[in-house]
Every structure is written in structure tokens, then in C-alpha cells.
C-alpha positions in Angstrom: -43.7 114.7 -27.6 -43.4 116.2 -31.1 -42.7 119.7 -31.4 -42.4 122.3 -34.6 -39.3 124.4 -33.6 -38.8 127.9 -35.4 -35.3 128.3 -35.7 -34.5 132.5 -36.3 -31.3 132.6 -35.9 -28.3 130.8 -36.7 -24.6 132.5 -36.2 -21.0 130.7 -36.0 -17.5 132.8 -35.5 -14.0 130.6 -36.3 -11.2 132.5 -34.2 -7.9 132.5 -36.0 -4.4 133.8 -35.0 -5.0 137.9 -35.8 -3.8 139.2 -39.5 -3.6 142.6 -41.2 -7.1 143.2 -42.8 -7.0 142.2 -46.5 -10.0 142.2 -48.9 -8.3 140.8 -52.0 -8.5 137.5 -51.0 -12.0 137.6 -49.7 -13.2 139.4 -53.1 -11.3 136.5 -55.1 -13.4 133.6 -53.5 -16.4 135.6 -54.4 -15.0 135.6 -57.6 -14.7 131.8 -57.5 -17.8 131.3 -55.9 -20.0 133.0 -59.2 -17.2 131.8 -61.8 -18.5 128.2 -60.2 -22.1 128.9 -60.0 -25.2 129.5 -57.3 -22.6 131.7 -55.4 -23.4 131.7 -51.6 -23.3 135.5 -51.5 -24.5 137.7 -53.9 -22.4 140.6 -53.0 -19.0 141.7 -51.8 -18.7 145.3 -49.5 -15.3 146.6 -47.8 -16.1 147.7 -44.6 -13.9 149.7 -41.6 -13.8 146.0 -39.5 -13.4 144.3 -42.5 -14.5 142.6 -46.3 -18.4 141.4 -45.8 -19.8 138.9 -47.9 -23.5 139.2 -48.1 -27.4 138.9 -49.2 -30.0 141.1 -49.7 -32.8 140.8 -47.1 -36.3 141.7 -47.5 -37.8 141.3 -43.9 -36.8 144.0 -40.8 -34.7 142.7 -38.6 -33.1 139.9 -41.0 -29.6 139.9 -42.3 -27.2 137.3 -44.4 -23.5 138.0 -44.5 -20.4 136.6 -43.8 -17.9 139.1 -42.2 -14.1 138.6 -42.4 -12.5 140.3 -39.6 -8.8 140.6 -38.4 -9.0 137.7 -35.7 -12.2 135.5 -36.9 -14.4 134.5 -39.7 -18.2 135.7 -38.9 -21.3 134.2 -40.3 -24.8 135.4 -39.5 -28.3 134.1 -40.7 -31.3 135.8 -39.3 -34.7 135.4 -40.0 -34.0 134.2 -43.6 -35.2 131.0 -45.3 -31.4 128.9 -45.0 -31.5 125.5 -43.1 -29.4 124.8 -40.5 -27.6 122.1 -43.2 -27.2 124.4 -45.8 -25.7 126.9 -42.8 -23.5 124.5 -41.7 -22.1 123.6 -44.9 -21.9 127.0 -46.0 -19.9 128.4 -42.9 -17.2 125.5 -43.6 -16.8 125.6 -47.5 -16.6 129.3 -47.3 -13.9 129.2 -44.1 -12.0 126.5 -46.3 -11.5 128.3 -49.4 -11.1 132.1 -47.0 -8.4 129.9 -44.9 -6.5 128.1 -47.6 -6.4 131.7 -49.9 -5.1 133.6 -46.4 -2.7 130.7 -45.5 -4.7 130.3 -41.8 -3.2 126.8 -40.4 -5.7 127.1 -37.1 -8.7 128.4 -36.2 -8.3 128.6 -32.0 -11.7 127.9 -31.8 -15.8 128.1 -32.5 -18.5 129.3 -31.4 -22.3 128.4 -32.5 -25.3 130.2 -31.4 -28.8 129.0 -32.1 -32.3 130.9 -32.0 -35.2 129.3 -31.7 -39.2 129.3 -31.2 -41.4 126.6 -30.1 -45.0 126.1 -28.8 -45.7 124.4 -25.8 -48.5 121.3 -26.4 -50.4 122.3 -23.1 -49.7 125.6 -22.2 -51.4 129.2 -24.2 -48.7 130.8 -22.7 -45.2 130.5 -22.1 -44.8 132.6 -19.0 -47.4 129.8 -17.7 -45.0 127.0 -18.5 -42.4 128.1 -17.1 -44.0 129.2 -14.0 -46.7 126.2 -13.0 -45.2 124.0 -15.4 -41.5 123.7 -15.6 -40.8 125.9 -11.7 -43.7 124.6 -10.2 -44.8 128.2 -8.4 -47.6 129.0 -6.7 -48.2 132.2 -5.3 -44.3 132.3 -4.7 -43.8 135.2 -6.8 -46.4 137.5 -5.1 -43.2 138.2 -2.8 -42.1 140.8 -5.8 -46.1 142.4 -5.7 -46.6 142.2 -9.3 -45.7 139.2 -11.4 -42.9 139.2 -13.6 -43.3 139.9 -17.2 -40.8 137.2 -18.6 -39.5 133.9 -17.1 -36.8 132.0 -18.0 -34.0 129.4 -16.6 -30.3 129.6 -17.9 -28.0 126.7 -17.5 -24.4 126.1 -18.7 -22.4 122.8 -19.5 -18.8 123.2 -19.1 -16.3 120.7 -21.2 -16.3 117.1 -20.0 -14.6 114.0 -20.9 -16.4 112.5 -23.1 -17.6 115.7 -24.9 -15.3 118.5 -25.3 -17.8 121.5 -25.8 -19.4 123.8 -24.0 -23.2 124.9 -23.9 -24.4 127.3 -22.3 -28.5 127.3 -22.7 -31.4 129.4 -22.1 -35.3 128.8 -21.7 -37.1 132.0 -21.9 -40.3 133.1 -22.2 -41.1 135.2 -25.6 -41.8 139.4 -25.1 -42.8 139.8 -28.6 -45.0 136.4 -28.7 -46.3 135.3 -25.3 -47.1 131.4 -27.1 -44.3 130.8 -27.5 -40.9 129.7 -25.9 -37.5 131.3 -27.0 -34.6 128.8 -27.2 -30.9 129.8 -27.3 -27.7 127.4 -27.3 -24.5 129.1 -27.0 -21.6 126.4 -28.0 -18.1 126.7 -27.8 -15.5 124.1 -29.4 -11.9 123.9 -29.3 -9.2 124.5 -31.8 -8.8 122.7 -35.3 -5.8 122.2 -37.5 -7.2 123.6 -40.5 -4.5 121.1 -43.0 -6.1 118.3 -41.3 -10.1 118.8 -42.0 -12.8 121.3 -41.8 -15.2 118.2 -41.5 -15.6 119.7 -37.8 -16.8 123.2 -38.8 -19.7 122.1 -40.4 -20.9 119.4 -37.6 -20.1 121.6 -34.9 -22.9 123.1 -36.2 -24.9 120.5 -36.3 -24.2 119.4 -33.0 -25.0 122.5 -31.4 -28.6 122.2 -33.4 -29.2 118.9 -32.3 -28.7 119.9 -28.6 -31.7 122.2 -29.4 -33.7 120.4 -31.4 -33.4 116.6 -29.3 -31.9 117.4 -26.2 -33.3 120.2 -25.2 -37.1 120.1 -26.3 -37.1 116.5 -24.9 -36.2 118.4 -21.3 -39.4 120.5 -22.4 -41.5 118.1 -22.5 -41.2 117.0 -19.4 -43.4 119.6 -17.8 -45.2 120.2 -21.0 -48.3 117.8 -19.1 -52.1 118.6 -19.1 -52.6 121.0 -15.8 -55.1 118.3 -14.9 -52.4 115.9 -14.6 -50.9 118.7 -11.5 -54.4 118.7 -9.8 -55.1 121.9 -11.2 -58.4 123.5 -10.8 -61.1 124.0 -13.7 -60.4 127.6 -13.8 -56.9 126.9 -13.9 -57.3 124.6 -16.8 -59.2 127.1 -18.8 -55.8 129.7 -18.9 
């Protein structure tokens, strides 16, 4: 079943052995970065945690930055119009040249977190999804005497043999926009050698993405079925 997902949020943090705060390096591949054109940030702030690389934002809420703090590198995309490729290749040029300028040998690990939205093909509502759909209640949660407000499922992957990350998902219904569903991945990868290739950085990213976007709304489409298909009344059909 085809879906449009929304993604809002994209973020990624490389952990690194800590270092003294130094924004001289971080302001010299801004430097680089207009000296070689279509710089990734526009603008270059020191900051109490640390030297912030960032963009001007025009919606509430949003925010474009790439934070350089004492243990990890932090990159943050937030309701702004940057695909998830350009994200991902973004986070790992930038951690290249920051890395290779600081002399950091390994990061100890990643993390990538991914926000999205995405309609349900039979449902006007989310919290009905999840409920009839995807949990299959009835008049189950009358046991609470009122009906809960938002729904959702959480579940985690731990590390395994043949795939070395972590995931740790959740299915949610939306407060702010009761169509749709709210999708988060929460990955975790292991260290990198950074001499050897930064390849990983950037398909980490990916990979956590794709979890979402194949994985995940494939698992949501298996109780994404007409409510005729669940013997559901006419009534029930019209929600």
C-alpha cells in the first residue's frame, strides 16, 4: 500500500572521546565551506555548550544548526525543506572536515532519530487505527471510563547478528493532527574509525530512514484494511 510520509524531523549526534571546547576550528570549516561555495550553514555563533553552525528559519517551531559540543557533533533539521539525502550527506561531510581539523580518530558511536507523519488509507482518524485497527479493541478501554486521548505502541530492536543497530520505534497517534499517525525511529550504531571512512555516517542515516519509510509503514499497512473487511457495522464504517 502506498503511502506519502511527512518527514519533520531529522537529527543525528556522533559521540567522540570529550575535548576542551574550541571554536577556531569549527569557524575555519565555515570558512572553507563559503571560500568553496553553497555553504551548508550560513552562519557561525559561539555559544556557552559550544560553536553552532546554523540557518535562519522562518516557520515556529523549526530550526537548522549543527552544534559542536565537548563530547559529540549535533545536527538538527526541523520542519525545514532538507531531504533526508541531503541530511545525511551533510551530517558526514561536515563531521569529516570538523573531525580531521580537531584530529578526532573515533566517534564511539551514533545516533539517528526520525520524525514522521503519515495518513492512514482507511482510517479519518488515527486514534481509530490504532484502536479497531492495529489493537483490535472493543469496548476494552471503557475499563479507564473515558477513552484515551492518544494511542500508540512502542517497540525496541536490540543489536543482533546480522544487524548491529539498535531501533527503538514508536507508533503514535497525532495531538496536534488527529489524521494522521506520528512515526519516530530512534537508532543507535556502533563506533567508527574515523581514518578508515565516514561512508557509514551518511548511510546510517539512511538506514535509519528506510526502517521508516519501508519497514515500518509496510507493518502499517497491515491493519490499514477497509472496516468492512473486520465485519464492522454501517455506522461504524461511516467514522
Amino acid at each position: 500500500m502506498h503511502y506519502n510520509p511527512r518527514t519533520i524531523a531529522l537529527l543525528s549526534e556522533l559521540h567522540h572521546p570529550p575535548l576542551s571546547p574550541d571554536p577556531g576550528p569549527i569557524q575555519r570549516v565555515h570558512n572553507q565551506m563559503y571560500q568553496a561555495g553553497n555553504p551548508a550553514y550560513s552562519s557561525f555563533a559561539v555559544t556557552p555548550a559550544g560553536a553552532v553552525l546554523s540557518n535562519p528559519v522562518a516557520v515556529p517551531g523549526a530550526a537548522s544548526y549543527a552544534a559542536f559540543l565537548p563530547d559529540r557533533f549535533q545536527f538538527r533539521e526541523e520542519l525545514t525543506s532538507l531531504t533526508v539525502e541531503g541530511f545525511a550527506r551533510q551530517v558526514r561531510e561536515v563531521s569529516e572536515q570538523v573531525a580531521r581539523i580537531r584530529g578526532i580518530q573515533v566517534f564511539t558511536s551514533q545516533s539517528v532519530t526520525v520524525r514522521t507523519l503519515v495518513n492512514t488509507r482507511h482510517f479519518k482518524d488515527s486514534r481509530a487505527y490504532l484502536k479497531e485497527g492495529m489493537f483490535g479493541f472493543s469496548v476494552e478501554t471503557e475499563s479507564f471510563g473515558r477513552e484515551p486521548e492518544l494511542l500508540g505502541i512502542r517497540m525496541v530492536f536490540p543489536p543482533g547478528q546480522a544487524r548491529q543497530c539498535a531501533y527503538s520505534l514508536r507508533i503514535e497517534s497525532c495531538a496536534g493532527d488527529p489524521r494522521s499517525l506520528f512515526i519516530e525511529n530512534q537508532a543507535s550504531f556502533g563506533p567508527l574509525l574515523v581514518e578508515n571512512s565516514t561512508e557509514s555516517v551518511e548511510t546510517n542515516v539512511m538506514d535509519a530512514y528506510e526502517f521508516v519509510v519501508q519497514r515500518t509503514l509496510h507493518f502499517i499497512s497491515c491493519f490499514d484494511l477497509p472496516l468492512e473487511q473486520e465485519g464492522a457495522s454501517e455506522d461504524e464504517e461511516g467514522f
